[in-house]
N, C-alpha and C positions, 0 to 999 in steps of 0.2 A: 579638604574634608574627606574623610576616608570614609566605607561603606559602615561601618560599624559605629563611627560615633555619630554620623549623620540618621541612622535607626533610630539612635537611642536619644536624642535630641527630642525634646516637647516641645518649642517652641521653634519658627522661625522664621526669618526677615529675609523676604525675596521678591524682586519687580516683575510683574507679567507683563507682558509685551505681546501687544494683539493688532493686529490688523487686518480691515475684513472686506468682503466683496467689494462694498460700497463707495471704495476707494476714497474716504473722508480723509483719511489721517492714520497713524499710526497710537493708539494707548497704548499709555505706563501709567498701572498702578502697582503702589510699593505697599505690600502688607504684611502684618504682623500674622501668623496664624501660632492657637498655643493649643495642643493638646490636651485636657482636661478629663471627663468623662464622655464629653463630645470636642468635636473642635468648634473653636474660635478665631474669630477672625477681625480682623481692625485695618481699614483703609487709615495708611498716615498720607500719601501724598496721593496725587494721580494729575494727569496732563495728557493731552492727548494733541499731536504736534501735526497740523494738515501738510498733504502732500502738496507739493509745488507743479504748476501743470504740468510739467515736464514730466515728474514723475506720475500723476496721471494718466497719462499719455503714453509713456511706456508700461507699464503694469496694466492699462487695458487693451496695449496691443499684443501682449507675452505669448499671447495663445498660440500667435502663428508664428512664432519666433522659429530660425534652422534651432538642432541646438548645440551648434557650437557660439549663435546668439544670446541661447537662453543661458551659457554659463556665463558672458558677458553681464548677463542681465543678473545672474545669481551675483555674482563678484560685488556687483556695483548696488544691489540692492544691502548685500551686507555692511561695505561700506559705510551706505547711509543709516543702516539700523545705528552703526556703531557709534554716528556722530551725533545720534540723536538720544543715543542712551548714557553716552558717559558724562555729556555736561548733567541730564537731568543727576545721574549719581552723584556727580561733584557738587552740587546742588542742595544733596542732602550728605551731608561728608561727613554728619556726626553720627549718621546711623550703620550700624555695621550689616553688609547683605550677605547673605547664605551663596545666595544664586538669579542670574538670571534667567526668566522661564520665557521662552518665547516661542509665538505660533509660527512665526513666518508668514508671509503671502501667499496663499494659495495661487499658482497659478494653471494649475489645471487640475480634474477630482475626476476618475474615473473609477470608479474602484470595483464596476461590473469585469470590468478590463485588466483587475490589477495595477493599475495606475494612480499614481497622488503626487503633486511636485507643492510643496513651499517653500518656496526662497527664501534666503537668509537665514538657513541655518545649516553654516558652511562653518564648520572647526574653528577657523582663523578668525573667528565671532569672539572666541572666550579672550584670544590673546588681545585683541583689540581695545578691548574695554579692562582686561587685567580684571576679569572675573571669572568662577565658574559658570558655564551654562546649560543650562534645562531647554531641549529641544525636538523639533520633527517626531511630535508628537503621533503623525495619522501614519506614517509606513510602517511599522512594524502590527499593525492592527488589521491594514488591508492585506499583506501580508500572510493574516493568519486568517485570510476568509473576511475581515470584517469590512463594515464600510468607509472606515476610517472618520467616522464623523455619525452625530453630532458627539463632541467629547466631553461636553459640560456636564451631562446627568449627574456624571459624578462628585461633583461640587453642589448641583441640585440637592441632590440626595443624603451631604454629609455638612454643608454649610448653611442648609435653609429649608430644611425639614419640617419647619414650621407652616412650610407652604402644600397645599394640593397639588399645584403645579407650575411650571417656571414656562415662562411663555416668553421667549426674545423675536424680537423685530427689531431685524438687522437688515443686509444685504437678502437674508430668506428668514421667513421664519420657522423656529422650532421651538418645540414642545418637548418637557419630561414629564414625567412621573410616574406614580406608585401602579401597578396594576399587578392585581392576586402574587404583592409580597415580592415583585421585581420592580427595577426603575425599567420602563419602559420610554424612548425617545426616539423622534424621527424629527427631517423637515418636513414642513407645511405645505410651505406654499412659498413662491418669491414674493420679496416684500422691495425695499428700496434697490436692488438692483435692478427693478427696471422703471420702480419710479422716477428717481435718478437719470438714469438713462434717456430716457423722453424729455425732462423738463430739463435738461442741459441745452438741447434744441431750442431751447429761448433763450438763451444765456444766462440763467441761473443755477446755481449748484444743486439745488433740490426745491422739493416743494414747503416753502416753513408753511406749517397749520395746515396741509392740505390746501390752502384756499386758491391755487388754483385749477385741482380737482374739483373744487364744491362748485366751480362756475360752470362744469361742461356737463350733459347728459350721460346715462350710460347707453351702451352700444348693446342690444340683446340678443342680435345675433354673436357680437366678439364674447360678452360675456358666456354664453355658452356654450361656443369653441374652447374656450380657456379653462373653463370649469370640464369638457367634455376629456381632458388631457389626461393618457393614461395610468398615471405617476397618482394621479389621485385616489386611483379603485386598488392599487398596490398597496399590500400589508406591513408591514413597518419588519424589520427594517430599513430603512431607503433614507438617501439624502440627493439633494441634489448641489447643482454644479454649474458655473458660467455656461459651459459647453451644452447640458440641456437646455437653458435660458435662451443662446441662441439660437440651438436647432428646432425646438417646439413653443418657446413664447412668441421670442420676437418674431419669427416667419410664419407665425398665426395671426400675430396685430397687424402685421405690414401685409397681409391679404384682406384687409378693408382699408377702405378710405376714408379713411376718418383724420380729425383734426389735435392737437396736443391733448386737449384740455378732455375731449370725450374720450381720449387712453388715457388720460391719469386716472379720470372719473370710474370707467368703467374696472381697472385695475383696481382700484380700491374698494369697489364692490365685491371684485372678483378675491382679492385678498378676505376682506372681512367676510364672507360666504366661506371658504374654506379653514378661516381658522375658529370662526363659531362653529361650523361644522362640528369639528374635531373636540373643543368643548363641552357640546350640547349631548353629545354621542357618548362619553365617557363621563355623564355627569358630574363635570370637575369645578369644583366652584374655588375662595379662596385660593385664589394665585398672586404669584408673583410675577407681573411684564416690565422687562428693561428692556432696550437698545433704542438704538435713534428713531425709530417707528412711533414710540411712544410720544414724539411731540408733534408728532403729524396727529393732530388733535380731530380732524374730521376722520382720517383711518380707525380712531380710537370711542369716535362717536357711534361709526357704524358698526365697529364689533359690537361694541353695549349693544346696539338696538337688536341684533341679530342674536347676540348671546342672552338677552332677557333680562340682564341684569348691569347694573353700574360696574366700572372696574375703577378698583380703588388708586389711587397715587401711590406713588412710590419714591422713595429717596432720589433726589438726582443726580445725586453721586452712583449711588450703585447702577441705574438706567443705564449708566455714560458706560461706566468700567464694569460692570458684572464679569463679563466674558474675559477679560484680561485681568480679573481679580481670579478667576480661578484655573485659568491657563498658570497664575502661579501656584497654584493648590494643583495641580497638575504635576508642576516640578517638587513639591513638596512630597509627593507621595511619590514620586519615581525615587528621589532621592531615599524614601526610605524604603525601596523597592517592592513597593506594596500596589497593589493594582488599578491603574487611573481609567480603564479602559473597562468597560462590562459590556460581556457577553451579545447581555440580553437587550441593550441600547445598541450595538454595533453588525452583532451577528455574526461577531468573530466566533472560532473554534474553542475558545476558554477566555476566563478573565485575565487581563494582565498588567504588567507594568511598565509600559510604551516610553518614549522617547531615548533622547541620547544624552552623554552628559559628556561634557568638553570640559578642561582645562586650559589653561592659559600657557603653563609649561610643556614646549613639543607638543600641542594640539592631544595630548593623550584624552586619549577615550575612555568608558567606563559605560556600557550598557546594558 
């Protein structure tokens, strides 16, 4: 696809490919998006394929990897994207794709430091699958001064317009929207990356329904260390990062003695405290909340009570895939070199049109 008929192009068929703190799994969803007077968008497939412990276990230890490790660990992460995106393609072999758009892994987010790594998005991606690919979306943003994240506003802002605000509970949460005439977006607060993280300690993979949050008390002393964190009084732009999770969450829960169930408990106050918060203060009502958060059904109890008001349902398709529906609306618009990244969400030095774009023939570039 050359840079001039890919502009001129109103419609097209491309798989996101997302994977997120939370180390669930890896999403692919395959969408349709067709230019019109606005854009459009149509989920036709989506699957979201869990990591095996193995690969758990490595992607949560990446941090302290040497890094002549961490390119081991890049090589072999790609690898596995490849084996998991080309059967899903062969899968659907009547439909014809533009590209694939993918986030990669994060495995470390500095970006006060100028630092950002995502794995798997290593050239030798495109040849693999014998597609083009849409990639490493967050370095060329930090790069320019930005945070490199959150990168969705812009898919907020051009796919679902219809909404006040796009609120995902994920690995962390983040927030978009409108304020005096810009998308405005930060994260929140951590949300299942540390849920996660404690209730693995009992052998389970996460908390379904909250419910065994809803059993323990909250902590008022942790709750106020947590809420006391200075990431909170900081002005937006700002994101955060495994690396602050470990240095200011967890080594704030692990200075009390407390038992699982009163840190899940008290985390789930501490989450729905700071994202009513943020809500209540920007009087944002009609939203849109997706990611895995949303079926933690008591997290989702206690925002209501704390936000005033009901928070409506939402599609379960889109909850699951949102973010890897528009990580491909991401490479849609790089492809037509138009700008996926804004300013006013990142804190970069201008708007722009971030990622890479790989071929299959000789790894050639195009960014």
């Amino acid at each position: 696809m050359t840079k001039s008929n890919s502009k001129n192009k109103s419609h097209y068929t491309v798989l996101g490919v997302m994977s997120g703190t939370s180390l669930d799994g890896i999403d692919l969803c395959l969408a349709r998006f067709e230019l019109q007077h606005s854009w459009q968008f149509q989920i036709l497939s989506a699957k979201t394929v869990p990591y095996s412990k193995n690969w758990q276990q490595r992607l949560g230890a990446a941090l302290d990897l040497s890094p002549q490790d961490l390119e081991v660990l890049n090589a072999d992460y790609t690898s596995l994207l490849a084996g998991i995106i080309q059967p899903f393609i062969d899968s659907h072999s009547t439909i014809s794709i533009d590209a694939v758009c993918s986030h990669g892994h994060t495995v470390f987010h500095e970006p006060h430091l100028g630092k950002t790594l995502q794995i798997g998005n290593l050239p030798v991606l495109a040849t693999y699958i014998n597609q083009t690919v849409v990639c490493d979306f967050r370095t060329q943003d930090v790069a320019l001064g930005g945070q490199g994240a959150p990168l969705v506003p812009i898919g907020d802002a051009l796919l679902f317009s219809e909404h006040d605000f796009c609120l995902n509970l994920g690995g962390f949460a983040n927030i978009s929207f409108e304020l005096k005439n810009q998308r405005i977006a930060f994260d929140v607060c951590p949300v299942n990356i540390v849920l996660n993280h404690y209730v693995q300690t009992l052998g389970v993979a996460y908390d379904a329904e909250g419910q065994i949050a809803l059993k323990g008390t909250v902590s008022k002393p942790l709750l106020e260390a947590l809420n006391a964190l200075e990431f909170y009084n900081l002005p937006p732009p700002k994101s955060l990062g495994l690396e602050w999770v470990q240095n200011e969450v967890f080594s704030t829960i692990e200075a009390f003695d407390l038992d699982v169930k009163q840190i899940l408990r008290t985390v789930v106050e501490h989450c729905a405290i700071q994202i009513s918060t943020v809500l209540n203060s920007h009087h944002l009502q009609n939203g849109l909340i997706t990611g895995g958060g949303v079926f933690n059904s008591f997290l989702m109890q206690r925002i209501s009570a704390l936000y005033g008001q009901e928070i409506p349902p939402t599609n379960s398709t889109l909850i699951e895939y949102k973010e890897a529906l528009i990580f491909g609306f991401l490479g849609v618009l790089k492809l037509r070199n138009e700008s996926n990244c804004l300013q006013s969400v990142t804190g970069a030095s201008r708007n722009h049109s971030s990622g890479s774009i790989y071929f299959p023939e000789k790894h050639r570039k195009r960014v």
